[in-house]
Backbone as JSON Lines, residues from 0, in Angstrom:
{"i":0,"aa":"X","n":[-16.56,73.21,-6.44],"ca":[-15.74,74.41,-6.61],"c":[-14.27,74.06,-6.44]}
{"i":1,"aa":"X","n":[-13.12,74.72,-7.42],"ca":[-11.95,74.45,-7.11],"c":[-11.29,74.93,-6.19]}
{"i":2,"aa":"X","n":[-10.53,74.39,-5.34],"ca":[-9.75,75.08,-4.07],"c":[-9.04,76.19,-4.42]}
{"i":3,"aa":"X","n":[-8.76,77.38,-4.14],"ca":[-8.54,78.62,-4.99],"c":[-6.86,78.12,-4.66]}
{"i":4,"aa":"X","n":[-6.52,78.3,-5.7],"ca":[-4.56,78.08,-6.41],"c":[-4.24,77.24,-6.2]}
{"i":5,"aa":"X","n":[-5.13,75.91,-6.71],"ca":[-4.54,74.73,-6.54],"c":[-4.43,74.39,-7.89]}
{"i":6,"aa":"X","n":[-4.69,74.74,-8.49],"ca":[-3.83,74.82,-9.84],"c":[-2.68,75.16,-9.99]}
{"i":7,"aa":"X","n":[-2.05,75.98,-8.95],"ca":[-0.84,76.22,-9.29],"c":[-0.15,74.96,-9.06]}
{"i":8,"aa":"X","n":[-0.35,73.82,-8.41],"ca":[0.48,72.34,-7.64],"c":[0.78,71.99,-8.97]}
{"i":9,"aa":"X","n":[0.59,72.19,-10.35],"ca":[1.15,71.5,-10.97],"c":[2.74,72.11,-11.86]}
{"i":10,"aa":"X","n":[2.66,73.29,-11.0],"ca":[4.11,73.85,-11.37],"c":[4.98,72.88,-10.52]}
{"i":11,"aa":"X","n":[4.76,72.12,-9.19],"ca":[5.19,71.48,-8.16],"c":[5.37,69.91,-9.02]}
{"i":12,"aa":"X","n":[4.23,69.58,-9.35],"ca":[4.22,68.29,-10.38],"c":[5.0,68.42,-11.61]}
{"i":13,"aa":"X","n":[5.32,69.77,-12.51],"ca":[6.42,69.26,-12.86],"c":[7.7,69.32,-12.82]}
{"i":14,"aa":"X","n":[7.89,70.04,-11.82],"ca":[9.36,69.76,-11.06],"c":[9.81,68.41,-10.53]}
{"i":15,"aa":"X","n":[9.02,67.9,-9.95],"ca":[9.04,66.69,-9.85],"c":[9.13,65.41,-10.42]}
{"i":16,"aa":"X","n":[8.16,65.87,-11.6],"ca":[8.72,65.08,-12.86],"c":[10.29,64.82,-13.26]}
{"i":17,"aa":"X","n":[10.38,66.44,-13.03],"ca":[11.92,66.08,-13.31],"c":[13.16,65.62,-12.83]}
{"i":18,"aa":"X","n":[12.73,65.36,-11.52],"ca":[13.44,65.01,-10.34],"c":[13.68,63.55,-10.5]}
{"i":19,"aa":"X","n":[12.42,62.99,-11.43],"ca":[12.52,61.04,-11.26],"c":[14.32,60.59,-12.21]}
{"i":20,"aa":"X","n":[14.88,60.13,-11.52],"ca":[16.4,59.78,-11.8],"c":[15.98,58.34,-12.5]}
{"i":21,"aa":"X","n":[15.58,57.93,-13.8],"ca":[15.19,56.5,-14.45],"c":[16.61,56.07,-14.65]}
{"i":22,"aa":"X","n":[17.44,56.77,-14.59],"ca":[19.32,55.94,-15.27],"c":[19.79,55.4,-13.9]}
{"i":23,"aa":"X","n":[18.98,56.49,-13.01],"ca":[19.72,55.8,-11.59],"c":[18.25,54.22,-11.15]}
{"i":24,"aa":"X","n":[17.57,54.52,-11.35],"ca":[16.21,53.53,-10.94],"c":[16.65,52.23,-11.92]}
{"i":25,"aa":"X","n":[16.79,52.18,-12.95],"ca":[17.51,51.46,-14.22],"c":[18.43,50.7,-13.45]}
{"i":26,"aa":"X","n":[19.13,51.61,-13.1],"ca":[20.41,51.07,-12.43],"c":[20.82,50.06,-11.52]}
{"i":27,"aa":"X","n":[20.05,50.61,-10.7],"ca":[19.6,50.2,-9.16],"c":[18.77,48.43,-9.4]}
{"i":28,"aa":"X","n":[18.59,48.33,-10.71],"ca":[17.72,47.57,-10.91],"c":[18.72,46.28,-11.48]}
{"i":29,"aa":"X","n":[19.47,46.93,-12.02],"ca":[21.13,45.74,-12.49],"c":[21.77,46.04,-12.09]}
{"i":30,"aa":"X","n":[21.34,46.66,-10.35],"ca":[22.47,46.74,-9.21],"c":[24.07,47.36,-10.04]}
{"i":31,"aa":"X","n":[23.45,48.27,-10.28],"ca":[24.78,49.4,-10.77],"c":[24.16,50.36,-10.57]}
{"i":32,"aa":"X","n":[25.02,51.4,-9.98],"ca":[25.04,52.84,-9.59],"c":[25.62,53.64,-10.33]}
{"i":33,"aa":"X","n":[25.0,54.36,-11.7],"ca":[25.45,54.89,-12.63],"c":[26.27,55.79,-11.87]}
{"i":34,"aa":"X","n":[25.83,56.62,-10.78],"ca":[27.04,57.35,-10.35],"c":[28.12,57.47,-10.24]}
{"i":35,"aa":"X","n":[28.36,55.99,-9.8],"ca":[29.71,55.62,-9.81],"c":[30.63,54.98,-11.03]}
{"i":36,"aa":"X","n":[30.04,55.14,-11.92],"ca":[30.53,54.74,-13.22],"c":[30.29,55.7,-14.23]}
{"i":37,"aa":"X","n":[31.45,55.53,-15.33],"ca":[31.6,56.66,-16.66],"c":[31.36,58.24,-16.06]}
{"i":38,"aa":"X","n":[30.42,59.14,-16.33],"ca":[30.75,60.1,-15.85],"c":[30.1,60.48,-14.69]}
{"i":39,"aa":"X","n":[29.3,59.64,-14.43],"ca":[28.56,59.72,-12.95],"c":[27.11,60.48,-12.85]}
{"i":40,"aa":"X","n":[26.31,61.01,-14.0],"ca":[25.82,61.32,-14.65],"c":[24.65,60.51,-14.75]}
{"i":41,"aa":"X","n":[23.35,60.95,-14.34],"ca":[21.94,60.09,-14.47],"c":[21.33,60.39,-15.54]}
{"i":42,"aa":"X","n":[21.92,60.75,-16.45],"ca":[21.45,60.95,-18.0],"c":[21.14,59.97,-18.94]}
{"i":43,"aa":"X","n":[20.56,60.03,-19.76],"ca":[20.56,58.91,-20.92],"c":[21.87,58.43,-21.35]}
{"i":44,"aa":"X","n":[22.37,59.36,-21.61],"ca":[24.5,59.31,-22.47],"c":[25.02,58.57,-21.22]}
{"i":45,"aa":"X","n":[24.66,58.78,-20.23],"ca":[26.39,57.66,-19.29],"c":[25.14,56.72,-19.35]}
{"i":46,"aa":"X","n":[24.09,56.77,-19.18],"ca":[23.1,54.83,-19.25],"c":[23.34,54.09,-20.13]}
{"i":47,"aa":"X","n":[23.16,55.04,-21.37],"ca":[24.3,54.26,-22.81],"c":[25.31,53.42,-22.15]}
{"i":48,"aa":"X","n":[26.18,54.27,-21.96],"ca":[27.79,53.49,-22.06],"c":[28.05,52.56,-20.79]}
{"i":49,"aa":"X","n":[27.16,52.9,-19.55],"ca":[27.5,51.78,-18.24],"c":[26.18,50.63,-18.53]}
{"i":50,"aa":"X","n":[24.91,51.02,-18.9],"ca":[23.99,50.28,-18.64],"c":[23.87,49.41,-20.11]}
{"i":51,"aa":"X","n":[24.19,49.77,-21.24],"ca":[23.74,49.17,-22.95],"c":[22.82,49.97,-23.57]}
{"i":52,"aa":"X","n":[22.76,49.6,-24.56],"ca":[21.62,50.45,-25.34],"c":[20.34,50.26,-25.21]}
{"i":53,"aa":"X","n":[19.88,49.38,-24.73],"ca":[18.63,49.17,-24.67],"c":[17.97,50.36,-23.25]}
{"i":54,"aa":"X","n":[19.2,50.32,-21.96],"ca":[18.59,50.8,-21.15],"c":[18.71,52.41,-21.5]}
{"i":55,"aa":"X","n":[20.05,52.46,-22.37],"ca":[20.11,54.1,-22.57],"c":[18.77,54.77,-23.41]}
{"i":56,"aa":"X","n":[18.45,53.82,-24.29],"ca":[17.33,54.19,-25.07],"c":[16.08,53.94,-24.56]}
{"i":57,"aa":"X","n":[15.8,53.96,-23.33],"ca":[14.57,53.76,-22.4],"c":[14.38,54.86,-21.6]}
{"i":58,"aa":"X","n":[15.91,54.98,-20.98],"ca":[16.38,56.36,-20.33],"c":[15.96,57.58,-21.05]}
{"i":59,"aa":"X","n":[16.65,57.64,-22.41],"ca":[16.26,58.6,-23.47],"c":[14.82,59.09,-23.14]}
{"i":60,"aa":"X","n":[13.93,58.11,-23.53],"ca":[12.51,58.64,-23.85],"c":[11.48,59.01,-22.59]}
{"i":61,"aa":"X","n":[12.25,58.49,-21.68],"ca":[11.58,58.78,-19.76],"c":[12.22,60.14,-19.51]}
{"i":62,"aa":"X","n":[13.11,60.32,-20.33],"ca":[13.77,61.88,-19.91],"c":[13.18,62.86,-20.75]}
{"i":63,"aa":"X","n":[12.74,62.3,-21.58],"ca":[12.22,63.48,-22.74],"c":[10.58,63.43,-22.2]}
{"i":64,"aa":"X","n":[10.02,62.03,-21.89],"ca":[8.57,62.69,-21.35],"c":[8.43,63.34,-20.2]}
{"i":65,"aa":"X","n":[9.61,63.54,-19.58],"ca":[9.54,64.63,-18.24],"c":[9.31,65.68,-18.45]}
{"i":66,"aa":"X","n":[9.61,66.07,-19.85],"ca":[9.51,67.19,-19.84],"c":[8.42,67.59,-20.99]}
{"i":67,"aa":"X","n":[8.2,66.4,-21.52],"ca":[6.66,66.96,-22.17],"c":[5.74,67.04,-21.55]}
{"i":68,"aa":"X","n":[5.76,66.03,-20.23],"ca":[4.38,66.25,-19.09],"c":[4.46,67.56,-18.41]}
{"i":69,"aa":"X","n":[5.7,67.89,-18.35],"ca":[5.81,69.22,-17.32],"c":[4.95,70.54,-18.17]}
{"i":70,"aa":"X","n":[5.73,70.85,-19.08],"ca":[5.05,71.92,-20.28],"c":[4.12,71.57,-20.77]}
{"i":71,"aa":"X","n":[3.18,70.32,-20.82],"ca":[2.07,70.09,-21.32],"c":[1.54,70.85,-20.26]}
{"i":72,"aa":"X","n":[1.25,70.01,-19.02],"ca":[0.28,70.31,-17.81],"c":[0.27,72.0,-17.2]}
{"i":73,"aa":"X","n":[1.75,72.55,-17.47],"ca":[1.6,74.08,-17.7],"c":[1.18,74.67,-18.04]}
{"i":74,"aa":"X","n":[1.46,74.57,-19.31],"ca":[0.71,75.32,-20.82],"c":[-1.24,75.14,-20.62]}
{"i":75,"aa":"X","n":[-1.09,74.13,-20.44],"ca":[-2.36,73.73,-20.11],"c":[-3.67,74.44,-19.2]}
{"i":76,"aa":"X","n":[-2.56,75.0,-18.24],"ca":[-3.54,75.71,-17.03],"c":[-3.23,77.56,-17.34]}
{"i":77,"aa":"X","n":[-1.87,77.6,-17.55],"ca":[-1.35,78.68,-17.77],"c":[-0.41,79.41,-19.39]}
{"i":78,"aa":"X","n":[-1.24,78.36,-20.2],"ca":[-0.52,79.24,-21.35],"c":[1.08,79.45,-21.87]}
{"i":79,"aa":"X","n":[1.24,80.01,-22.61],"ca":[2.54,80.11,-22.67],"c":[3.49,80.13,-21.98]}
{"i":80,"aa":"X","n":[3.56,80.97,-20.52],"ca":[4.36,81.59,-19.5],"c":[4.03,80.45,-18.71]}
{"i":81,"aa":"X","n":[3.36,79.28,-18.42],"ca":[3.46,77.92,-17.67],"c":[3.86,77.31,-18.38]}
{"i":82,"aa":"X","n":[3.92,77.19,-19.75],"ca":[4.87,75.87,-20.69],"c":[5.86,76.72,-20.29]}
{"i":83,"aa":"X","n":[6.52,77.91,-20.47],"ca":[8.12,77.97,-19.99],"c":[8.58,77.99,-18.47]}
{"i":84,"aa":"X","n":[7.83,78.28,-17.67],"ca":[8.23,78.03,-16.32],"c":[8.04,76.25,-16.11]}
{"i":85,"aa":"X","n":[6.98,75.3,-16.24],"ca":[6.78,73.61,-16.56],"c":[8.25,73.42,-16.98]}
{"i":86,"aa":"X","n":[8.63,73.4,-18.54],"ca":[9.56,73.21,-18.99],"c":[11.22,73.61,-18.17]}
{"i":87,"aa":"X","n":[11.02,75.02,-17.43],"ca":[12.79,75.05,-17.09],"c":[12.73,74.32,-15.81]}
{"i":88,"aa":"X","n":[11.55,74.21,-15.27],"ca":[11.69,73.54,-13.81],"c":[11.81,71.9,-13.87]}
{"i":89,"aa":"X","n":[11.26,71.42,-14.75],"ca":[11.39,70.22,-15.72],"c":[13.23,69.58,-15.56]}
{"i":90,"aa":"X","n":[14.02,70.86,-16.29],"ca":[15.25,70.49,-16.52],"c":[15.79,71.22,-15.3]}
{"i":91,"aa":"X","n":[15.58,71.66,-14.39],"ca":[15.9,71.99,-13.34],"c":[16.02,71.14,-12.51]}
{"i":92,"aa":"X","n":[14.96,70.5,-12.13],"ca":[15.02,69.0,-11.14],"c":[15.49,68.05,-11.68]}
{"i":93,"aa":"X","n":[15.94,67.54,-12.86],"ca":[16.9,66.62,-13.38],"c":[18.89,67.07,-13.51]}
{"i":94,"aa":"X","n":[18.77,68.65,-13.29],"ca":[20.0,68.81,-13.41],"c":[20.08,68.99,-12.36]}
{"i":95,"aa":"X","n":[19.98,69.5,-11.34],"ca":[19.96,69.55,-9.81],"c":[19.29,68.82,-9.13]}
{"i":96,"aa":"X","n":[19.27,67.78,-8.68],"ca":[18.12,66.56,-8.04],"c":[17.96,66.78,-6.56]}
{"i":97,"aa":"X","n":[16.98,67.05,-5.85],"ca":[16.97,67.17,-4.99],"c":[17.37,65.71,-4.01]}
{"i":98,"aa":"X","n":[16.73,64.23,-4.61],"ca":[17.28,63.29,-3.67],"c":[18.84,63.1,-3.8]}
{"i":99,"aa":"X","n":[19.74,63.73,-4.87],"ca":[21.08,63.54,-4.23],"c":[21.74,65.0,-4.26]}
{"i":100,"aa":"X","n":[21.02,65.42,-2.7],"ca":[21.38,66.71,-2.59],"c":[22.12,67.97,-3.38]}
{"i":101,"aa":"X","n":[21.24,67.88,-4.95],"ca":[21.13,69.26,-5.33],"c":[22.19,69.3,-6.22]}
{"i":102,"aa":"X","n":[23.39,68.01,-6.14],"ca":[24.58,68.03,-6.99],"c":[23.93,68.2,-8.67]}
{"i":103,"aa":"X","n":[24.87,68.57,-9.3],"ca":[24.67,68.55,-10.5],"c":[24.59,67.01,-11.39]}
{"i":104,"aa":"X","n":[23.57,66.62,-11.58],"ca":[23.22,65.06,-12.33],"c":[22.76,64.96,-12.99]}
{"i":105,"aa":"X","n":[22.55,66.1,-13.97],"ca":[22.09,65.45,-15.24],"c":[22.14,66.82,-15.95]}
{"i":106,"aa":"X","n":[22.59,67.01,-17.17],"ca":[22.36,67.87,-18.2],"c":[21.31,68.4,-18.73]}
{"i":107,"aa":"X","n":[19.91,67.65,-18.29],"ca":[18.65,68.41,-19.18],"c":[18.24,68.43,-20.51]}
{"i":108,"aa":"X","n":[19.33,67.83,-21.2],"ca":[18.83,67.94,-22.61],"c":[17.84,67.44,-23.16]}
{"i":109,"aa":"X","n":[17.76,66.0,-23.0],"ca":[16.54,65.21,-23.53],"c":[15.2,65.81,-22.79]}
{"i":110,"aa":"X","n":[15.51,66.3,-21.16],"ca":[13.92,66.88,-20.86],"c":[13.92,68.19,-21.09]}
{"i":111,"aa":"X","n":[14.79,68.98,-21.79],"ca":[14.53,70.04,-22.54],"c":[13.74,70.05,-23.9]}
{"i":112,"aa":"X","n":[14.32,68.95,-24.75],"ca":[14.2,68.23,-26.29],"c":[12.2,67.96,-25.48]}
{"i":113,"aa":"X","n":[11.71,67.13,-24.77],"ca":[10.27,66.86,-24.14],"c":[9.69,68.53,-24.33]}
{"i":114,"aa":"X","n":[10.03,69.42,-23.49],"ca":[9.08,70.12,-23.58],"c":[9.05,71.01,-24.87]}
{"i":115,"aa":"X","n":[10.18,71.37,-25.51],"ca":[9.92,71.38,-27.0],"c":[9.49,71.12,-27.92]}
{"i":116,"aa":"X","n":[9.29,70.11,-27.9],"ca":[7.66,68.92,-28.84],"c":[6.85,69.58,-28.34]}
{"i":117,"aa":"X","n":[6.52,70.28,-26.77],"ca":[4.75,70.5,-26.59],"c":[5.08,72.16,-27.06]}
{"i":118,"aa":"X","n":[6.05,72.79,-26.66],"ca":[5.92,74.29,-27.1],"c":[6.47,74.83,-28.77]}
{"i":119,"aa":"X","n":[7.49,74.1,-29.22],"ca":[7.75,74.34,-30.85],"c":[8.33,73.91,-30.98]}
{"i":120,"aa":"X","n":[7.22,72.37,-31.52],"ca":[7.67,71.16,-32.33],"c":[7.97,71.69,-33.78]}
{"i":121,"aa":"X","n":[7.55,72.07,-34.35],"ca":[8.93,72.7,-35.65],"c":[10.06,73.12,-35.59]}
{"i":122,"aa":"X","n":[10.33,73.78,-34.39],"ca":[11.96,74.04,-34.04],"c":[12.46,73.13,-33.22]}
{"i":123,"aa":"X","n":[11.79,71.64,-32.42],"ca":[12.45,70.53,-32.09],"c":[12.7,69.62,-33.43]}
{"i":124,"aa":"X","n":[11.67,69.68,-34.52],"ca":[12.11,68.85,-35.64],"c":[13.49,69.33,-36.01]}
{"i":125,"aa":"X","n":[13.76,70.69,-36.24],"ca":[15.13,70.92,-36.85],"c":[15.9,70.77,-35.94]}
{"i":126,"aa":"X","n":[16.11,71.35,-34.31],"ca":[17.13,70.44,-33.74],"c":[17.54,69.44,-33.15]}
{"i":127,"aa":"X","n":[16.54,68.35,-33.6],"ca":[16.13,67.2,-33.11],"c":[17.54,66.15,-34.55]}
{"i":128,"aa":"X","n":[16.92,66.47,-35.85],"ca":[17.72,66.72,-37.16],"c":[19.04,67.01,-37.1]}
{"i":129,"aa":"X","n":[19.33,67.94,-36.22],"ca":[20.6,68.5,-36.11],"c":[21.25,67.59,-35.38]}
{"i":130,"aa":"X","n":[20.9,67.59,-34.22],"ca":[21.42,66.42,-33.03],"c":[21.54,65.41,-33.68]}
{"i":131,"aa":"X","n":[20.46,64.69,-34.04],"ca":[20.72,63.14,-34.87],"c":[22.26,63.39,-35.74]}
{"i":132,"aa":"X","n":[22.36,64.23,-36.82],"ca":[23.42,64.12,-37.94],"c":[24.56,64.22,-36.95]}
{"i":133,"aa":"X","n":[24.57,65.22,-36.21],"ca":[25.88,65.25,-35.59],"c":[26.6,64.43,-34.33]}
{"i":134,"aa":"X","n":[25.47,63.67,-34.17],"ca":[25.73,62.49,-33.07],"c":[25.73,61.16,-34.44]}
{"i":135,"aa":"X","n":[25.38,61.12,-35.3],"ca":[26.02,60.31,-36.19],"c":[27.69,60.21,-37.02]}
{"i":136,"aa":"X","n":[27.78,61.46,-37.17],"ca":[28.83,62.35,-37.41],"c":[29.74,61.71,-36.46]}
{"i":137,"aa":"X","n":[29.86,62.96,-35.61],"ca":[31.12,62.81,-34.81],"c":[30.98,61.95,-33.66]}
{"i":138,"aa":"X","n":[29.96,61.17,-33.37],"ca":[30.0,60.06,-32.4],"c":[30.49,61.04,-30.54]}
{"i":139,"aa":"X","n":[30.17,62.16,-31.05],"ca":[29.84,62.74,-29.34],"c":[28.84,63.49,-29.37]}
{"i":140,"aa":"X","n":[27.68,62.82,-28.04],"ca":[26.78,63.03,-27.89],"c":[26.74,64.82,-26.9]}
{"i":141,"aa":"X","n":[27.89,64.74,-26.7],"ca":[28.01,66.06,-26.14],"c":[27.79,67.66,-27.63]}
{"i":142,"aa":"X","n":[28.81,67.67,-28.13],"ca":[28.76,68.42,-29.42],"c":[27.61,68.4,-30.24]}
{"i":143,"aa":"X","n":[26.89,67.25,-30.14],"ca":[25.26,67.28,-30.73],"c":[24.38,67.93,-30.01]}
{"i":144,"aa":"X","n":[24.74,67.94,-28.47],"ca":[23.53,68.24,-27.44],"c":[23.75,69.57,-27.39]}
{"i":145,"aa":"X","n":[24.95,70.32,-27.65],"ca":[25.35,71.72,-27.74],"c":[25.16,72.58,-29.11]}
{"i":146,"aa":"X","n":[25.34,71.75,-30.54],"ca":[24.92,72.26,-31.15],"c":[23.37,72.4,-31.61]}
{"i":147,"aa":"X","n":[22.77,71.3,-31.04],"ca":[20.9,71.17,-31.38],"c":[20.28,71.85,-30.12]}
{"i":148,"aa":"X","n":[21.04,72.43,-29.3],"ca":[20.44,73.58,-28.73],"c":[20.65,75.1,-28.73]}
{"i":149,"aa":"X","n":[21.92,75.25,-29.78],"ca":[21.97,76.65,-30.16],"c":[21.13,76.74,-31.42]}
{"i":150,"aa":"X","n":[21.08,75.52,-32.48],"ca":[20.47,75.47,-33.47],"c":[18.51,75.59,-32.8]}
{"i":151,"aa":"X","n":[18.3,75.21,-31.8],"ca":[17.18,75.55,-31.33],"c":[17.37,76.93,-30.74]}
{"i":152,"aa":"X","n":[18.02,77.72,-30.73],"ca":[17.68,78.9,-29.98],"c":[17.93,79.9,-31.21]}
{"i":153,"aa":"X","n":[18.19,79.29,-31.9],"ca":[18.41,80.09,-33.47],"c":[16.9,80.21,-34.31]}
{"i":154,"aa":"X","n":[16.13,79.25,-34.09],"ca":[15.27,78.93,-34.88],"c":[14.34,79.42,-34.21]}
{"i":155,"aa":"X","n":[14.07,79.8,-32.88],"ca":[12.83,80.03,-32.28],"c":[12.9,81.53,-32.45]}
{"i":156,"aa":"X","n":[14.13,82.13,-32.65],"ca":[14.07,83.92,-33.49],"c":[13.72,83.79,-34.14]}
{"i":157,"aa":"X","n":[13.52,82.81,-35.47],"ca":[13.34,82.76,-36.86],"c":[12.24,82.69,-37.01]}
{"i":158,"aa":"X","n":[11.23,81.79,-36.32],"ca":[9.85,81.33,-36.83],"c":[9.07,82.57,-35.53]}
{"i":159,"aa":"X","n":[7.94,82.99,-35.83],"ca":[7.22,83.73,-34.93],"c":[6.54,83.2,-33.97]}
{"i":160,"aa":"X","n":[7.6,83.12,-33.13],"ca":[7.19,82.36,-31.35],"c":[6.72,83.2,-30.89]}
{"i":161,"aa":"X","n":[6.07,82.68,-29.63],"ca":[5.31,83.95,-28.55],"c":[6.86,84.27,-27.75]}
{"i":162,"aa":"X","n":[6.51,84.95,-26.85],"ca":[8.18,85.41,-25.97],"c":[8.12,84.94,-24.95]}
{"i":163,"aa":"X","n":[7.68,84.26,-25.04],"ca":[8.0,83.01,-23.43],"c":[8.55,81.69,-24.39]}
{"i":164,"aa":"X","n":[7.92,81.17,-25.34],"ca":[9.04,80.2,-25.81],"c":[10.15,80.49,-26.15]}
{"i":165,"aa":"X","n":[10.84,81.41,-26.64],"ca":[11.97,82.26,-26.83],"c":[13.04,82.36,-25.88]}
{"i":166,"aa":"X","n":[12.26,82.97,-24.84],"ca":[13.28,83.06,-23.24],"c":[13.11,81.51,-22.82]}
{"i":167,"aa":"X","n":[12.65,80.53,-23.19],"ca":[12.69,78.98,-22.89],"c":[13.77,78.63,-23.57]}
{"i":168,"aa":"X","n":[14.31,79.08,-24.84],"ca":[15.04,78.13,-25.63],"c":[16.44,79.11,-25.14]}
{"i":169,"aa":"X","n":[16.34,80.36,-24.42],"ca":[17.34,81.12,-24.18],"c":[17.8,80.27,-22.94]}
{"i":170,"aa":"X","n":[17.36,80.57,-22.18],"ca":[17.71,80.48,-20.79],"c":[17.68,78.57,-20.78]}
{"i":171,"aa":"X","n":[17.09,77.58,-21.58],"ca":[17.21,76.47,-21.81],"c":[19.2,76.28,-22.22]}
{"i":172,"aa":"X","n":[18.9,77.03,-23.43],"ca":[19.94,76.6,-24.15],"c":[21.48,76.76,-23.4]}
{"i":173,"aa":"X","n":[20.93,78.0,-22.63],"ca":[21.95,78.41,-21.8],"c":[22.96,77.45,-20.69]}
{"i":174,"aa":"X","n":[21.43,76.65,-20.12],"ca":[21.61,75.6,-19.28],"c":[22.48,74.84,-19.93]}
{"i":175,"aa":"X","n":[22.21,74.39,-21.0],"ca":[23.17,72.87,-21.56],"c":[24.29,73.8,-21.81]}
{"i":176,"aa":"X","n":[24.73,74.8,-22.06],"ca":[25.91,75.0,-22.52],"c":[26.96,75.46,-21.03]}
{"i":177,"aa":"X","n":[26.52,75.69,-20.15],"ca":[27.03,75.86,-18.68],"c":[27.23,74.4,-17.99]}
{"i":178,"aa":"X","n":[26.66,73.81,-18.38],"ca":[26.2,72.31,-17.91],"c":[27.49,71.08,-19.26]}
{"i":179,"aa":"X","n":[27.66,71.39,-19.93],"ca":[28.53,71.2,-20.82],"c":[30.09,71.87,-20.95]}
{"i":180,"aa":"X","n":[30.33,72.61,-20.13],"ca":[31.78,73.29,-20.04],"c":[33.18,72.51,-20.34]}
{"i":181,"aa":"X","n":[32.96,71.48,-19.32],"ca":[34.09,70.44,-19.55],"c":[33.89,69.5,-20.47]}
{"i":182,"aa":"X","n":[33.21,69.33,-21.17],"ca":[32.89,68.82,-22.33],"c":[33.14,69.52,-23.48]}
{"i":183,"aa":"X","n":[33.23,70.54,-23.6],"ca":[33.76,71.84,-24.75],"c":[35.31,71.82,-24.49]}
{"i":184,"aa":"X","n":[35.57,71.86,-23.15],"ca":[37.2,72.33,-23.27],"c":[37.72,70.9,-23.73]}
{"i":185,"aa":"X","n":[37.04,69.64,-23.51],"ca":[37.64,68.33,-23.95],"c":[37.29,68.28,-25.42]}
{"i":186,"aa":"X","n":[36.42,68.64,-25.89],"ca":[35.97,68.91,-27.58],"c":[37.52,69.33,-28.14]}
{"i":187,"aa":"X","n":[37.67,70.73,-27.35],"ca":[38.82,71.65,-27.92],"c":[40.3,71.15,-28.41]}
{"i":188,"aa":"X","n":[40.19,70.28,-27.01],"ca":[41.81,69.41,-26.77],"c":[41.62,68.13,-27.58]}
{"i":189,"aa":"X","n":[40.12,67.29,-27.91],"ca":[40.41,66.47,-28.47],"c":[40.34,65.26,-27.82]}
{"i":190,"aa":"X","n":[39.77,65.56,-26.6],"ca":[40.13,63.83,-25.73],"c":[38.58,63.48,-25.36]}
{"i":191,"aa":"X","n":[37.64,64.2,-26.16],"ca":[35.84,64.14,-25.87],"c":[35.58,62.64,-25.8]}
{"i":192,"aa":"X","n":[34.86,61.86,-25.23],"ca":[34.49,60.54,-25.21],"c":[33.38,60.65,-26.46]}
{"i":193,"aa":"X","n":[33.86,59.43,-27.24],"ca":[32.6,59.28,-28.45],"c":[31.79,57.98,-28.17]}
{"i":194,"aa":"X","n":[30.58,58.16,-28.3],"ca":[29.86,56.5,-28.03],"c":[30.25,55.84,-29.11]}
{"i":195,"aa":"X","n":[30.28,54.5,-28.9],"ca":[30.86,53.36,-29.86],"c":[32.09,52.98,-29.88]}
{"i":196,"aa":"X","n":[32.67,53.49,-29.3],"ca":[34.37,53.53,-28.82],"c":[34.04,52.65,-27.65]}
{"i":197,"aa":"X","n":[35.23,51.77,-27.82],"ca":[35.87,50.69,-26.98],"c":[36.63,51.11,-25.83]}
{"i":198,"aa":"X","n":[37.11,52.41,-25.97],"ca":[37.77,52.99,-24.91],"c":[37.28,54.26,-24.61]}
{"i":199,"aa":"X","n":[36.7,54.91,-23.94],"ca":[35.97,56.32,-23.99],"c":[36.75,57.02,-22.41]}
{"i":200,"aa":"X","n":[37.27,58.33,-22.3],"ca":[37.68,58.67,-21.94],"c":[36.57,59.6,-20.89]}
{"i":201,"aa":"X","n":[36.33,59.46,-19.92],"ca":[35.12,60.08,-18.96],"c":[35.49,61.29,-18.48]}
């Protein structure tokens, strides 16, 4: 017999998921402390530019399965309304980390982009699409991560979602764009750091 609401522990499991810091573990590992370098930021984008591409693009995909395990194992027990609670708690414990007391460290995007593949992978293909062109484009990964999440919160009105993925891509999208502030007003002025640049402005 199952222990009565122990199913719920995996709302706990994937918060936790999201909590694992791989840019800082990465780091730690070629004895560099992303923190203290480029924008200080345990994201994939500053692992890019302090750690190389190889580690940023490792980072990338450990950040995005945080958040497909979280909304999988949700959805899983609880349906729609656990893929969106999995999923924001997902990017919750990566943007607020509890082991470095709660500061703001990471943006969420890529483990937002994770649980979107498990809840509406047709509206991560298009802003998955979007992100790619415009991080090819304009070489800031910021302006891609802001526009492939309004372009995801556009699309999940469009196609007939249930209303818990909906308020996921709301209250998601919301996150990166609060979480992105000083990155918009540097868009505005013009001094945004672009990857591939020799000199990037943090």
């Amino acid at each position: 017999m199952m222990v009565p609401y122990l199913e719920y522990t995996v709302f706990l499991a994937a918060y936790l998921s999201g909590t694992i810091p791989f840019a800082f573990l990465i780091g730690k590992y070629k004895k560099i402390d992303v923190r203290n370098h480029g924008s200080g930021n345990i994201g994939a984008t500053n692992a890019l530019r302090v750690l190389g591409k190889r580690a940023g693009a490792t980072v990338m995909v450990c950040d995005i399965l945080k958040g497909t395990l979280a909304a999988y194992l949700c959805s899983l027990f609880f349906g729609p309304w656990g893929g969106l609670t999995g999923g924001l708690l997902a990017m919750a414990g990566h943007s607020w980390n509890p082991f470095f007391g709660f500061k703001p460290s990471g943006k969420g995007v890529a483990t937002g982009c994770g649980a979107l593949i498990i809840l509406m992978p047709e509206v991560m293909l298009i802003s998955g699409t979007v992100f790619f062109v415009v991080t090819m484009v304009s070489r800031m990964v910021s302006l891609a991560s802001i526009l492939g999440s309004a372009t995801a919160l556009i699309m999940s009105m469009v196609f007939p979602e249930p209303l818990p993925f909906r308020l996921f891509t709301l209250i998601g999208a919301s996150l990166v764009f609060v979480r992105h502030r000083a990155n918009i007003k540097r868009i505005i002025d013009g001094t945004e750091s672009r990857i591939g640049c020799n000199k990037e402005k943090e």
